[in-house]
C-alpha positions, -999 to 999 in steps of 0.1 A, spaced: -365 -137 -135 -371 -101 -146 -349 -74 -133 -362 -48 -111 -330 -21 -113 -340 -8 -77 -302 -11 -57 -289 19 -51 -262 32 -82 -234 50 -66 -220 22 -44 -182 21 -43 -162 2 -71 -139 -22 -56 -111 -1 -64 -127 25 -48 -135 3 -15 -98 -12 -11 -78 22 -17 -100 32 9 -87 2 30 -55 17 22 -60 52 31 -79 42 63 -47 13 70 -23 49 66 -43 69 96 -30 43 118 8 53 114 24 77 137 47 90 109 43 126 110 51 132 78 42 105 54 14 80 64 16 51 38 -12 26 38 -20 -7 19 -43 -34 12 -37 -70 -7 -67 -83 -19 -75 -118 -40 -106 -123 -59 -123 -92 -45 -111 -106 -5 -88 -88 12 -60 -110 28 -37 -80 46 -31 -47 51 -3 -30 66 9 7 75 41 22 78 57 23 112 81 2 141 91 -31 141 72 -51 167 84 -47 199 102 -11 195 82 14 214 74 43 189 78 72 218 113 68 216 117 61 179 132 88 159 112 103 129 132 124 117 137 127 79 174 146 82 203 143 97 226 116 111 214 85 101 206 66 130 184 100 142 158 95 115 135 73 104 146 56 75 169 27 91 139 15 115 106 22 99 87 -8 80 70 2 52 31 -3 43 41 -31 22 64 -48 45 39 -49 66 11 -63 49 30 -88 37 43 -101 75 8 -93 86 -7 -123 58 -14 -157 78 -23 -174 48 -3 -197 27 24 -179 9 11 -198 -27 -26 -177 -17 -5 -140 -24 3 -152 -62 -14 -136 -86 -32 -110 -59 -34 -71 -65 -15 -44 -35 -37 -12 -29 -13 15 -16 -11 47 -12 25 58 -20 41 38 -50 65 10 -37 103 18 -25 129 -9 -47 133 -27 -16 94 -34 -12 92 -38 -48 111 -66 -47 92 -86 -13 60 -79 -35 75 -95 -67 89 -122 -45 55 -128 -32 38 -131 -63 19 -102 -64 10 -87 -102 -7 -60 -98 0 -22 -80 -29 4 -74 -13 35 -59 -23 65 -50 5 92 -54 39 89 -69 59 114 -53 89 100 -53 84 88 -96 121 110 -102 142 92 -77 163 62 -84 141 35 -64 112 41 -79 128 47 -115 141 14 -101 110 -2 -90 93 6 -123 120 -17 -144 113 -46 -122 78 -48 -124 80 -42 -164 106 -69 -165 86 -89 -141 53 -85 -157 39 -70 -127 10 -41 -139 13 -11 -123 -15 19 -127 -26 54 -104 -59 51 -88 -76 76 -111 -79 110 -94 -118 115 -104 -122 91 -79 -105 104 -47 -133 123 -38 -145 91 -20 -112 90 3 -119 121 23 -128 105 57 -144 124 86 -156 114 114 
C-alpha cells in the first residue's frame, strides 16, 4: 500500500495526552492551594486517575485546608493525595498496575512513593518538583533508584498544550 502522509502532524504525543489527563484530573480538587492530578496508564490505556482531596464520605465544606497551624486545622492529616487516589479508584486486577507508567502533576510525597512501588508501577512523569529540597522527596527519589522505578519531568517545551480554557 503506498502512503499518502495526509493526517494532520501536530496531534498530541501520548505524553502530552495523559499529563493532560493529569492536569485536567487536578481541576477537580477543591484544594485552594495545590491542585495535584494523575493519570496511570498501561500500553497507551489509561486504567485511573485520581486528584487530591477528602476521603469518601467526609464532606469537604467543613474540611479544613489550611496549610499552618495546629495540626488537626489543616489539611495534611485528612487530604488523599492524587496518587492515593488513583490507585483506590483502579478496579482492575492489582497484577494489571505492574509495569504501568503514573502521569502526575506534582512529584510523589514518600508515603505515595511507596503505594506506587508497592503497586508495581515503574515509571513517573511529573510535572513540577517543588518540593525536590525536602526530605520526602529527597526520600522518594532513593526508593525509586533503589527500586528501579524511572522517574523524568514532563519536558517544559511541551506545556504549552496544558493551558485549558474553556
Amino acid at each position: 500500500m503506498k502512503e499518502v502522509n495526509e493526517q494532520r502532524q501536530d496531534y498530541l504525543s501520548w505524553d502530552e495526552y495523559f499529563i493532560g489527563i493529569a492536569k485536567l484530573s487536578a481541576m477537580r480538587s477543591k484544594d485552594p492551594n495545590t491542585q495535584v492530578g494523575s493519570c496511570i496508564v498501561k500500553d497507551n490505556r489509561i486504567l485511573s486517575i485520581g486528584y487530591n482531596g477528602t476521603p469518601n464520605g467526609f464532606e469537604d465544606k467543613f474540611f479544613p485546608w489550611k496549610r499552618e497551624g495546629d495540626a488537626l486545622k489543616t489539611k495534611y492529616l485528612f487530604v488523599c493525595h492524587a496518587e492515593l487516589n488513583a490507585i483506590s479508584n483502579f478496579r482492575g486486577n492489582k497484577k494489571d498496575l505492574e509495569g504501568s507508567t503514573l502521569y502526575v502533576t506534582l512529584f510523589p510525597c514518600n508515603e505515595c512513593s511507596k503505594l506506587l512501588i508497592q503497586n508495581g508501577i515503574k515509571e513517573i512523569v511529573y510535572l513540577e518538583d517543588k518540593y525536590k529540597d525536602t526530605e520526602g522527596v529527597i526520600a522518594s527519589k532513593m526508593m525509586f533508584d533503589e527500586c528501579g522505578v524511572k522517574y523524568r519531568e514532563f519536558p517544559k517545551e511541551k506545556r504549552k498544550i496544558l493551558t485549558l480554557k474553556f
